[in-house]
MDAnalysis code that builds the backbone (N, CA, C; Angstrom):
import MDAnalysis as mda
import numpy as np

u = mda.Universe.empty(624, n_residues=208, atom_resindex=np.repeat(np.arange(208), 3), trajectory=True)
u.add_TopologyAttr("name", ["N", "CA", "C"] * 208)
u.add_TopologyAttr("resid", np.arange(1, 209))
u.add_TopologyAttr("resname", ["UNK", "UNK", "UNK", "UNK", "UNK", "UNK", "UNK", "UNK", "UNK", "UNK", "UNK", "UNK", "UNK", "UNK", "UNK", "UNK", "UNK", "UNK", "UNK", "UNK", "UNK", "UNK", "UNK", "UNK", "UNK", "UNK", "UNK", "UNK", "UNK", "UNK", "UNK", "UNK", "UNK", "UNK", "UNK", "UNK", "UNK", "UNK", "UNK", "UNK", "UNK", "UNK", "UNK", "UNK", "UNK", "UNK", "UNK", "UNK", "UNK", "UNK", "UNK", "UNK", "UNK", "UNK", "UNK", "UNK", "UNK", "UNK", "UNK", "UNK", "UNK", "UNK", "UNK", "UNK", "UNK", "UNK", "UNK", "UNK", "UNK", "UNK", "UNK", "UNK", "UNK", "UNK", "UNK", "UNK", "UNK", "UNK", "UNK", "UNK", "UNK", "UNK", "UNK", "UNK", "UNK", "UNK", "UNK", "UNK", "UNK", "UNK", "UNK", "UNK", "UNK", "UNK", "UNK", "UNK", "UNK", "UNK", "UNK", "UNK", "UNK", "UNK", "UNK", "UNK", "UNK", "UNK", "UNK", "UNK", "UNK", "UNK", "UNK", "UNK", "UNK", "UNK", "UNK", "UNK", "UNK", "UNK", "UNK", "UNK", "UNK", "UNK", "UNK", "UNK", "UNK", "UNK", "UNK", "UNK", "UNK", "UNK", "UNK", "UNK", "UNK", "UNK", "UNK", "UNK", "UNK", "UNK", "UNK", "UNK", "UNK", "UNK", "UNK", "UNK", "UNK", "UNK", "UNK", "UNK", "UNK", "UNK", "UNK", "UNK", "UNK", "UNK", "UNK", "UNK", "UNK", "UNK", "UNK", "UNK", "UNK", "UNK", "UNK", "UNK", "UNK", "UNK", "UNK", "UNK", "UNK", "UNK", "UNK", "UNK", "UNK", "UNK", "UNK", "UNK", "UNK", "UNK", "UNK", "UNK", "UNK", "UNK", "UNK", "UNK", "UNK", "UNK", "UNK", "UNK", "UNK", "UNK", "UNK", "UNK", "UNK", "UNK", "UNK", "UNK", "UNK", "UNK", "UNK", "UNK", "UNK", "UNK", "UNK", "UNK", "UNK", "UNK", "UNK", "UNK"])
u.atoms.positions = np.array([
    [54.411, -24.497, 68.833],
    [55.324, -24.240, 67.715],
    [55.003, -25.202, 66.582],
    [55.322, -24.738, 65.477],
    [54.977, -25.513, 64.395],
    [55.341, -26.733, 64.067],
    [55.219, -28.064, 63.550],
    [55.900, -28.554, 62.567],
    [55.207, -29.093, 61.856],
    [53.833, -28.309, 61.414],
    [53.312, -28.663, 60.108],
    [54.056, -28.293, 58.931],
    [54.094, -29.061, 58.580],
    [54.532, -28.768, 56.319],
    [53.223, -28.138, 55.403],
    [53.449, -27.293, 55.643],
    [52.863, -25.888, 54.639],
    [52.609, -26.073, 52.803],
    [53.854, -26.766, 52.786],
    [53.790, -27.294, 51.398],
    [54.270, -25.791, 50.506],
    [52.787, -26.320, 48.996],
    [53.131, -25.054, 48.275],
    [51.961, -23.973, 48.704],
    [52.410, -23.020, 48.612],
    [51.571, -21.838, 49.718],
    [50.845, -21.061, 48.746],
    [49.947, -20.543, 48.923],
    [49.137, -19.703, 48.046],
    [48.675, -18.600, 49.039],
    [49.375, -17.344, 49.292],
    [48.838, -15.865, 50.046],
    [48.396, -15.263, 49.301],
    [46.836, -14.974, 50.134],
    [46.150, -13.598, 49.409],
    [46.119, -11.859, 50.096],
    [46.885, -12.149, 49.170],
    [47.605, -10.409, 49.836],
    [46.627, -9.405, 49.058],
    [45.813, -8.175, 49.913],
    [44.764, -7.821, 49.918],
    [45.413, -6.519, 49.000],
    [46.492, -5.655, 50.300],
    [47.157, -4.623, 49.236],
    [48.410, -5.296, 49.243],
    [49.608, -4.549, 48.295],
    [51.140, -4.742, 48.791],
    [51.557, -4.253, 49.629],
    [52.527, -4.936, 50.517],
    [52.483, -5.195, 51.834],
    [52.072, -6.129, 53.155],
    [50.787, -5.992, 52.382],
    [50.203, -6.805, 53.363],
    [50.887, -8.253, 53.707],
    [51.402, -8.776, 52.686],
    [52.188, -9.796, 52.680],
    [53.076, -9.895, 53.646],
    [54.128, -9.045, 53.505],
    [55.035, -8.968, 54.296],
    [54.677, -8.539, 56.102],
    [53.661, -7.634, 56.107],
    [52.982, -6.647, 57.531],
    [52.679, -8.449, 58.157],
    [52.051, -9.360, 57.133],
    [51.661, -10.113, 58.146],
    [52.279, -11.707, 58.462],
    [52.595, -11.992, 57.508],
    [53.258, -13.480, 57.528],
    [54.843, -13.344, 56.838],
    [55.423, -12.101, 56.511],
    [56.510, -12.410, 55.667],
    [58.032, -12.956, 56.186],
    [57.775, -13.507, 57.429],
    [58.618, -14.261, 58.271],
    [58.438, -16.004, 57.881],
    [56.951, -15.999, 57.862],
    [57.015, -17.513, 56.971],
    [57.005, -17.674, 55.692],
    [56.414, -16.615, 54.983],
    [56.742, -16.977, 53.461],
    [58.297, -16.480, 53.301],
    [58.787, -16.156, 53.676],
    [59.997, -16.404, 53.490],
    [60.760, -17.433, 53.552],
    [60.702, -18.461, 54.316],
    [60.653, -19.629, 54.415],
    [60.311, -20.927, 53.371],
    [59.035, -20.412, 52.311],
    [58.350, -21.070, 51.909],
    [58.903, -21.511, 50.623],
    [59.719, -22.455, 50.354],
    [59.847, -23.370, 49.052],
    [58.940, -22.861, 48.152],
    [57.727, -23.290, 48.010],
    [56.984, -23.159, 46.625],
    [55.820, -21.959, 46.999],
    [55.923, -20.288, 46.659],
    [54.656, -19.707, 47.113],
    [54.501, -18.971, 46.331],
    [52.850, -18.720, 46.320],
    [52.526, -18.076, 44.952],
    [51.437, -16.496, 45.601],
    [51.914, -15.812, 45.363],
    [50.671, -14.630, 46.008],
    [49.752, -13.926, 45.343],
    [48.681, -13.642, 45.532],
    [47.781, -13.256, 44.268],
    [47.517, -12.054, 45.294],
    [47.359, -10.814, 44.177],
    [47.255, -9.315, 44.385],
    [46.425, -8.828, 44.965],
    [45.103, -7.878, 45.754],
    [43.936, -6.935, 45.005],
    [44.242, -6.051, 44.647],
    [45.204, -5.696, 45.202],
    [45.730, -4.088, 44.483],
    [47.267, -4.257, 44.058],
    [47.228, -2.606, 42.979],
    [48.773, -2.783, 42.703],
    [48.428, -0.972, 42.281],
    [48.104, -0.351, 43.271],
    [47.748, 1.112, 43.246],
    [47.669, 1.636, 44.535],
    [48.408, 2.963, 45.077],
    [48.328, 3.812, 46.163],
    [48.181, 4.958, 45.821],
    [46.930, 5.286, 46.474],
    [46.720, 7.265, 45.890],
    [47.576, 7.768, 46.827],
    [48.934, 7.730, 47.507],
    [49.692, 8.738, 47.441],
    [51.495, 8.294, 47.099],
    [51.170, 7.129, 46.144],
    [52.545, 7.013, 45.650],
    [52.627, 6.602, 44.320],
    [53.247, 7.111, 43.610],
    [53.786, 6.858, 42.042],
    [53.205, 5.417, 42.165],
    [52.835, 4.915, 40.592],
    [52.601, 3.674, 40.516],
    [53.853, 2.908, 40.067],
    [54.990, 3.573, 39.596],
    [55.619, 3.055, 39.032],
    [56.740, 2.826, 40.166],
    [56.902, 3.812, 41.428],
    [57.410, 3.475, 42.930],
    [56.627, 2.146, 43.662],
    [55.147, 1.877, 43.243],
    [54.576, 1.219, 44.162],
    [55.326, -0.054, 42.951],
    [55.078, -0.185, 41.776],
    [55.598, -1.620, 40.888],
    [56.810, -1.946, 41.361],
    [57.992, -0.794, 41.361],
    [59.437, -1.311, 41.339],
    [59.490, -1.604, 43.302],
    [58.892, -1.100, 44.281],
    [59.026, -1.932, 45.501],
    [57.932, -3.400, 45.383],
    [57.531, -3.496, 44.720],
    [56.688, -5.121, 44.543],
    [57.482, -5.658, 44.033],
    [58.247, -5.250, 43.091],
    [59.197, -6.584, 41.891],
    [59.999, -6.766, 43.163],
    [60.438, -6.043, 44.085],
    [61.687, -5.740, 44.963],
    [61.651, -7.253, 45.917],
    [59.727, -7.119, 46.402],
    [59.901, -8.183, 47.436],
    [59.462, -9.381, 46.475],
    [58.920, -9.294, 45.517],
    [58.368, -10.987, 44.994],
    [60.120, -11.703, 44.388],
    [60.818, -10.586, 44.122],
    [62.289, -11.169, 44.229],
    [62.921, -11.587, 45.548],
    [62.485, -11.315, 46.200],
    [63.292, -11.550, 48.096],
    [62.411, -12.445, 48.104],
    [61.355, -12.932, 48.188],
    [60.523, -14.322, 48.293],
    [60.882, -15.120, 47.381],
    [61.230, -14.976, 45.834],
    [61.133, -15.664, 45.004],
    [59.656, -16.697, 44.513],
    [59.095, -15.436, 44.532],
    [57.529, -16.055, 44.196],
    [56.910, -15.648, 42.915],
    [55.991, -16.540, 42.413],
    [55.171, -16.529, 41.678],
    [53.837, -15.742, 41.955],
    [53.563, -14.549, 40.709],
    [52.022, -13.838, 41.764],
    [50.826, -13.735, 40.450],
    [49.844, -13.480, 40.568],
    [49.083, -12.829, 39.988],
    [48.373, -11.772, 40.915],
    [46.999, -10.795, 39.594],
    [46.799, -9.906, 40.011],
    [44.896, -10.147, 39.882],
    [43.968, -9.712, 40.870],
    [42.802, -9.867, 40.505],
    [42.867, -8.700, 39.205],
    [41.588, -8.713, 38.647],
    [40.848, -8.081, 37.548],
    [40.173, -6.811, 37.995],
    [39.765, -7.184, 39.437],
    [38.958, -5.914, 40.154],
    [39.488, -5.479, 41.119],
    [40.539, -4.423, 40.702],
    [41.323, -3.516, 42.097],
    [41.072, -2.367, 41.819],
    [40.842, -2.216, 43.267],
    [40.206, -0.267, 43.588],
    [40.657, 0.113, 44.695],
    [42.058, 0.476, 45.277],
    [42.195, 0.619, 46.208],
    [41.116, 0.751, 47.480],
    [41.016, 0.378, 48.499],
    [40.024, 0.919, 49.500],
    [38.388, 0.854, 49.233],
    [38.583, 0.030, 48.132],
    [37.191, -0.123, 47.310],
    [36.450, -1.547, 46.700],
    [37.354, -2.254, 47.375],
    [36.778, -3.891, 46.971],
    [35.386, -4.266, 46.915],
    [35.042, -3.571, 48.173],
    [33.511, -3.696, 48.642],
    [32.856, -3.067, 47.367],
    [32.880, -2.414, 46.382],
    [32.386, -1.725, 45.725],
    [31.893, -2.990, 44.653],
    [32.610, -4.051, 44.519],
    [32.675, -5.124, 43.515],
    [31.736, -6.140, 44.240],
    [30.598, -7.069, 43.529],
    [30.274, -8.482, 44.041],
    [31.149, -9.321, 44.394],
    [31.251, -9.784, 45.785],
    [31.705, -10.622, 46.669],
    [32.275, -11.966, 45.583],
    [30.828, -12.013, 44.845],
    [31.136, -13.765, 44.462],
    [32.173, -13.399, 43.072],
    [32.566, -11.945, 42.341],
    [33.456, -12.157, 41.573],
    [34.966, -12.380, 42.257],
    [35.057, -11.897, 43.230],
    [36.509, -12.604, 43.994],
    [36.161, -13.727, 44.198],
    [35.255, -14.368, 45.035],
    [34.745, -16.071, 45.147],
    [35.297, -16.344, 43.557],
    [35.048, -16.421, 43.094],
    [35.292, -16.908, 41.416],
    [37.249, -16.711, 40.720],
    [37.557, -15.505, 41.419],
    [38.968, -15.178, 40.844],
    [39.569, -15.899, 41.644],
    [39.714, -16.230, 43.041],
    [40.165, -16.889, 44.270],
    [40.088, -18.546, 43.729],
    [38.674, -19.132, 43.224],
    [38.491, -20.295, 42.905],
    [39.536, -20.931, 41.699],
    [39.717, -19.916, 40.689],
    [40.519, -20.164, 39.739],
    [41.898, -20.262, 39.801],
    [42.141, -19.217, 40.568],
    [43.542, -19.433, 41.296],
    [43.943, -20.645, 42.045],
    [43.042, -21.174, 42.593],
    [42.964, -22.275, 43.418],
    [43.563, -23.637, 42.805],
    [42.327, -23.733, 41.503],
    [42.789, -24.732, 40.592],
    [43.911, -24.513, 39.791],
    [44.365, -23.868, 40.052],
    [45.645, -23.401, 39.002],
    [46.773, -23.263, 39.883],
    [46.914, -22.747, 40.994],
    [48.143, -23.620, 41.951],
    [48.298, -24.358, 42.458],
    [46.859, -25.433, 42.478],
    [46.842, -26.244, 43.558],
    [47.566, -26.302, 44.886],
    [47.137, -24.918, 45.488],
    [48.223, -25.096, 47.049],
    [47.920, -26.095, 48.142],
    [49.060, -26.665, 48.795],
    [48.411, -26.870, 50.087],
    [48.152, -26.876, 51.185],
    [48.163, -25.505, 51.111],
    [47.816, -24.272, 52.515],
    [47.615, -22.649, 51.188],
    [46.162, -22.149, 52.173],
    [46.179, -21.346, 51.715],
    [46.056, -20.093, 52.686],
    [46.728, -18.973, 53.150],
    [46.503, -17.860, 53.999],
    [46.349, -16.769, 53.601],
    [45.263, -15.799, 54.282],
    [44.992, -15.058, 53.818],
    [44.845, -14.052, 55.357],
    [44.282, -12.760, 55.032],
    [44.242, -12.389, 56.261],
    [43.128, -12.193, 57.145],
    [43.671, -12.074, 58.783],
    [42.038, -12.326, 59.838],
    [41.380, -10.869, 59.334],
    [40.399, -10.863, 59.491],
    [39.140, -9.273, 58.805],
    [39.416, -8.546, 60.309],
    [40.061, -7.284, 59.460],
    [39.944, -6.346, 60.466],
    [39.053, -5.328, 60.169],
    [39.593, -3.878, 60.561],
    [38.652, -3.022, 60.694],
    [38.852, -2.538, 58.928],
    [39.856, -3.146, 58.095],
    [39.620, -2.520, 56.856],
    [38.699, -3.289, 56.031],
    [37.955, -2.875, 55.194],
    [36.615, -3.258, 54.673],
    [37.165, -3.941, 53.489],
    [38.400, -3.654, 52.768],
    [39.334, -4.547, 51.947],
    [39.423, -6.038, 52.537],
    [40.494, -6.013, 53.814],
    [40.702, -7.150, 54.431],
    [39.676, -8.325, 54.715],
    [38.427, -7.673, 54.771],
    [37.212, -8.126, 54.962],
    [36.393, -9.028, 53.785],
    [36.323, -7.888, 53.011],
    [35.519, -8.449, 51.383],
    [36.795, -10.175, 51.070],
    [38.092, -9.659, 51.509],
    [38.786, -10.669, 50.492],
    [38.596, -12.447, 51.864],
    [38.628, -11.714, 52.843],
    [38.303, -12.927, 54.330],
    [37.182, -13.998, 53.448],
    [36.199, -12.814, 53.077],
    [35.064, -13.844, 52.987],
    [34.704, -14.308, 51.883],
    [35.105, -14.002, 50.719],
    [35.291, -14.989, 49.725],
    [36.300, -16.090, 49.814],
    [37.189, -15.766, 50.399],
    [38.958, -17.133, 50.515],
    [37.724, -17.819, 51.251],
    [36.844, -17.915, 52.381],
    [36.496, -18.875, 53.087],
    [35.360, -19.564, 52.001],
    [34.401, -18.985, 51.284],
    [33.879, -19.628, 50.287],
    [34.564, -20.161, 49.172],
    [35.510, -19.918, 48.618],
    [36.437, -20.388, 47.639],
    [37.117, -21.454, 48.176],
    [37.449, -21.666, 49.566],
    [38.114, -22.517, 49.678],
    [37.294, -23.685, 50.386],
    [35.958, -23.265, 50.507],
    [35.058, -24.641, 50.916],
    [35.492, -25.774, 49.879],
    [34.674, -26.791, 50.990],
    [35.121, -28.889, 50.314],
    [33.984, -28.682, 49.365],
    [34.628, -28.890, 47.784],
    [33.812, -29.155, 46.783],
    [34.070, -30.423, 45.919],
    [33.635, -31.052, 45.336],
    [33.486, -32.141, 44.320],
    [34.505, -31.879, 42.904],
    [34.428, -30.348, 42.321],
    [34.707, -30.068, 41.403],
    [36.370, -29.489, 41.587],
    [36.577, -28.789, 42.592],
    [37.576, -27.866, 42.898],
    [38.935, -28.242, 43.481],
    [39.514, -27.787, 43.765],
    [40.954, -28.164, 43.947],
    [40.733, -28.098, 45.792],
    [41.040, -29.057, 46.646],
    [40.756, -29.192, 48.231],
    [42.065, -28.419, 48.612],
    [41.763, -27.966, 49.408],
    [43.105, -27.159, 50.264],
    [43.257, -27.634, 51.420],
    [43.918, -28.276, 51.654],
    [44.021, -28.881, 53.321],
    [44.168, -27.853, 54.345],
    [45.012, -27.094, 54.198],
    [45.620, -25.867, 55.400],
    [44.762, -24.394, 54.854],
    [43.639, -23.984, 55.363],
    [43.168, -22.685, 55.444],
    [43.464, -21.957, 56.988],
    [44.377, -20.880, 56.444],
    [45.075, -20.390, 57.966],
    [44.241, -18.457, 57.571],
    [44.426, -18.192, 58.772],
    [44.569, -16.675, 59.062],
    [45.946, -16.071, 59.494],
    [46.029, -14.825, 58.928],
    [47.334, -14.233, 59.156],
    [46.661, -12.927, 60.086],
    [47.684, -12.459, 61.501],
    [47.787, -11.073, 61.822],
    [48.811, -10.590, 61.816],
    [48.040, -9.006, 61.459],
    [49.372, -8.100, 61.549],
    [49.197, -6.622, 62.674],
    [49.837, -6.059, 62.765],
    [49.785, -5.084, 64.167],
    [48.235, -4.379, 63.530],
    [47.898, -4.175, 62.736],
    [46.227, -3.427, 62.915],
    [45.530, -4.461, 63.301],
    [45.633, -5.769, 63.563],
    [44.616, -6.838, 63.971],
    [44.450, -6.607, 65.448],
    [44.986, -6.208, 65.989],
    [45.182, -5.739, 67.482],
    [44.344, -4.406, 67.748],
    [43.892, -3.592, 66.812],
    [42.954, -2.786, 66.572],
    [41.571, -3.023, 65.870],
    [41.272, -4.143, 65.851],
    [39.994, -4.839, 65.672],
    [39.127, -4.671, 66.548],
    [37.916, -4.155, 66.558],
    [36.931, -4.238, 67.075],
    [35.666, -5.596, 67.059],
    [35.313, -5.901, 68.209],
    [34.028, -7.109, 68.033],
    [34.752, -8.046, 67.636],
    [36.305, -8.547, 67.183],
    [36.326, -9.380, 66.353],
    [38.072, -9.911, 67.118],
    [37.672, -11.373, 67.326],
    [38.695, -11.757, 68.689],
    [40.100, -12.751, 67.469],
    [41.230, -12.480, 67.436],
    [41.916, -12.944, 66.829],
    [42.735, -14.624, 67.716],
    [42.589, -15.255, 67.671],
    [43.019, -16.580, 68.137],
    [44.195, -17.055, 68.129],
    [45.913, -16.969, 68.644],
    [46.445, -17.597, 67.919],
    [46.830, -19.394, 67.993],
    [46.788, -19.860, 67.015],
    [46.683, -21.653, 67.289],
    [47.941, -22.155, 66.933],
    [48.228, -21.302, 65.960],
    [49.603, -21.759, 65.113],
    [50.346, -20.997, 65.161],
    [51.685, -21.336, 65.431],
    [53.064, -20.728, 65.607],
    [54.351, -21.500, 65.090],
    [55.189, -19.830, 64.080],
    [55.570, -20.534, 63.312],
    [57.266, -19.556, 63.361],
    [58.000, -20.181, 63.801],
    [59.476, -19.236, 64.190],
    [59.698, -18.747, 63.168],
    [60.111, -17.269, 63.221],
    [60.674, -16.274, 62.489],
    [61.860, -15.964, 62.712],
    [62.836, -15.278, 61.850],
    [63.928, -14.075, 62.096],
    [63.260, -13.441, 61.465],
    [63.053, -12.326, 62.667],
    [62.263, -11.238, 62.756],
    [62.895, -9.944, 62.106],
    [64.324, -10.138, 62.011],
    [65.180, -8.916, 61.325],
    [64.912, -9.087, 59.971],
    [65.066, -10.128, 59.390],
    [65.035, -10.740, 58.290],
    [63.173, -9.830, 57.554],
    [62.434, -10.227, 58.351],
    [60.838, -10.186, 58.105],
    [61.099, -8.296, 57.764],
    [62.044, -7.804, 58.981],
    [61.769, -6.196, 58.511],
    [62.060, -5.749, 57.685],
    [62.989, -6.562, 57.175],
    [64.215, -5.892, 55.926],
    [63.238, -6.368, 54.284],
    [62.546, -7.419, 54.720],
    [61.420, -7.797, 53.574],
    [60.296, -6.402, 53.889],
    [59.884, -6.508, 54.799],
    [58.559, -4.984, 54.904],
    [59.473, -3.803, 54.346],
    [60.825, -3.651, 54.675],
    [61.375, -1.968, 54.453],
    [61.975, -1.959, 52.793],
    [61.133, -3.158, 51.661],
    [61.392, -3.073, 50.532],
    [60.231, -2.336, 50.184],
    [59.212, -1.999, 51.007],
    [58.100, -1.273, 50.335],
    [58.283, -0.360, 51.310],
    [59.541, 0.625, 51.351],
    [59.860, 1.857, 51.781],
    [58.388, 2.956, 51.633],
    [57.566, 3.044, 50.478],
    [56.554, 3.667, 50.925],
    [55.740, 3.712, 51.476],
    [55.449, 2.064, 52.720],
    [54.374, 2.011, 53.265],
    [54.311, 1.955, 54.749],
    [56.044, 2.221, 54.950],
    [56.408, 2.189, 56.261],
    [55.706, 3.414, 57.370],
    [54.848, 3.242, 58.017],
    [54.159, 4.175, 58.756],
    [54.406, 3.727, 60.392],
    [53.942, 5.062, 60.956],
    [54.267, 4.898, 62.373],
    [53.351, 3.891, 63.338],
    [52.115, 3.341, 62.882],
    [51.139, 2.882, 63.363],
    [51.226, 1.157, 63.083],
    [52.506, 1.022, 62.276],
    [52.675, -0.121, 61.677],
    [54.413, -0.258, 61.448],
    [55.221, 0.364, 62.712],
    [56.745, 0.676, 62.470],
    [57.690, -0.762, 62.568],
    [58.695, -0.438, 62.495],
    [59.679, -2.222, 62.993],
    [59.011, -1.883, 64.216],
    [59.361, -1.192, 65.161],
    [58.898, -1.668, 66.439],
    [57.858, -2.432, 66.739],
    [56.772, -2.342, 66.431],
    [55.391, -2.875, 65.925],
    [55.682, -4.322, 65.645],
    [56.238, -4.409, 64.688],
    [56.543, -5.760, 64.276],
    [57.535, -6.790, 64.981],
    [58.375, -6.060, 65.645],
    [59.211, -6.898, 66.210],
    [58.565, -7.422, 67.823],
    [58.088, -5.888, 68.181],
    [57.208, -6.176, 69.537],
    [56.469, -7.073, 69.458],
    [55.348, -7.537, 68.496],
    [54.120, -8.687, 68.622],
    [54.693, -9.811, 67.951],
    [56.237, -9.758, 67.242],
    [56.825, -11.495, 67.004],
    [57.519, -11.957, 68.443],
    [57.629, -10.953, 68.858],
    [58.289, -11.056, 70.693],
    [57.286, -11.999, 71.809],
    [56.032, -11.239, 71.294],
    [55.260, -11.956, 72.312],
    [54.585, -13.398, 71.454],
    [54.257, -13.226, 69.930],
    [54.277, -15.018, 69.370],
    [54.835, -15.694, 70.240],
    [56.713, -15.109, 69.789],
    [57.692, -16.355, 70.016],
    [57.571, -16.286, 71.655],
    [57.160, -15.662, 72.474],
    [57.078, -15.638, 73.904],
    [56.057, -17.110, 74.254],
    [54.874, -17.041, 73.815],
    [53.805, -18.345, 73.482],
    [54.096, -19.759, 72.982],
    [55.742, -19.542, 72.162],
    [55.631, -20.997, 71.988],
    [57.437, -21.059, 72.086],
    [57.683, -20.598, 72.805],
    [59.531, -20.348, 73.529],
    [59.757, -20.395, 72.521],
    [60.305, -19.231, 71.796],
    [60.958, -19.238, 71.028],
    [61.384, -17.503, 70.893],
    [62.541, -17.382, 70.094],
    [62.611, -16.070, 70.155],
    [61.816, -15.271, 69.653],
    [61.403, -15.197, 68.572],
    [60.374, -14.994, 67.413],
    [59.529, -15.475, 66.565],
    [58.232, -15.410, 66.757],
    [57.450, -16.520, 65.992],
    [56.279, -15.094, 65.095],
    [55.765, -16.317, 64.018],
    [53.860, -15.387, 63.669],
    [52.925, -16.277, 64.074],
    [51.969, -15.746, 64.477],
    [50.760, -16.753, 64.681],
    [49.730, -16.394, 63.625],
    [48.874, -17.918, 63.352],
    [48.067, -17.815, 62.693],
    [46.825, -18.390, 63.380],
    [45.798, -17.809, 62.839],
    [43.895, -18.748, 63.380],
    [44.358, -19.694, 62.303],
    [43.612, -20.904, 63.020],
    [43.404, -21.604, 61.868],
    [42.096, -22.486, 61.189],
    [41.657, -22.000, 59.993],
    [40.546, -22.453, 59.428],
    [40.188, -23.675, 59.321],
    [41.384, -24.711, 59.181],
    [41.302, -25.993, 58.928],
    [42.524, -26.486, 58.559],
    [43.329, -27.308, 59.324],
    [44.712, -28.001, 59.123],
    [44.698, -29.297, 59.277],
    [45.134, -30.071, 58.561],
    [45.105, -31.669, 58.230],
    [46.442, -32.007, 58.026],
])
């Protein structure tokens, strides 16, 4: 179980949602957090349904966000790697967080492109802003990962009712493959790992 201090948090939330699908039990929690976007578009929902459920939860967090420059739904990969390395870096120096999470690479090729720039962006540089806490976040599709083994090291107590009622502000993304049940079932077995009722686990990249 946790009792690291997280500090001010910086999540890189790949689509909307994702935030909430995977850690929104601890950023809820989080005093100072700032989330930066890739997308703010769904080809099968109004954009102006997908904006007004985003204002919905960055108000229930009370966070600060920005948005990358290059969003394509389902299409990140389509962009050079090192221009997220570069948007990620700037962000960096400009919130100075200290912890930054993002999510473990699953089978979506989004989740992936953004994995592996946060880990180059957030390498020890001379010039750049150091991040002490580089964590991984899962969420119930991480459990559908192939080749690719999710770890958990860190555990961090949730109210897990609380976490659903943050996911069921983006009423359009609620799917069966990703339901409360889903979510409540795998904070069951976290908090089972570190006695507790409800926890999230994270990999962790590097914690100091």
């Amino acid at each position: 179980m946790s009792t690291v201090n997280l500090g001010r948090i910086l999540f890189l939330s790949v689509h909307q949602d994702d935030e909430c699908l995977s850690a929104g039990g601890t950023l809820l929690q989080a005093e100072d957090l700032h989330i930066m976007y890739f997308n703010d578009h769904h080809p099968q929902v109004k954009d102006e349904v997908y904006a007004q459920e985003a204002d919905r939860v960055r108000i229930a967090l009370g966070c600060t966000t920005s948005y990358s420059e290059c969003m394509d739904v389902n299409n990140l990969d389509s962009y050079p790697i090192s221009t997220y390395v570069s948007e990620i870096e700037s962000v960096i120096d400009w919130v100075e967080p200290d912890t930054l999470i993002t999510l473990f690479p699953s089978y979506n090729q989004d989740h992936r492109v953004i994995y592996e720039a946060a880990l180059t962006a957030s390498r020890s540089h001379d010039k750049n802003w150091y991040v002490r806490n580089v964590l991984l976040a899962e969420q119930p599709e991480t459990q559908q990962t192939f080749n690719r083994q999710f770890i958990p090291q860190l555990f961090i107590p949730i109210d897990v009712e609380k976490k659903i009622a943050l996911y069921n502000l983006y009423e359009s993304q609620v799917r069966g493959h990703r339901s409360f049940d889903h979510l409540r079932h795998l904070a069951g077995v976290r908090g089972m790992q570190c006695n507790v009722p409800y926890a999230e686990a994270f990999q962790v990249m590097r914690l100091s």
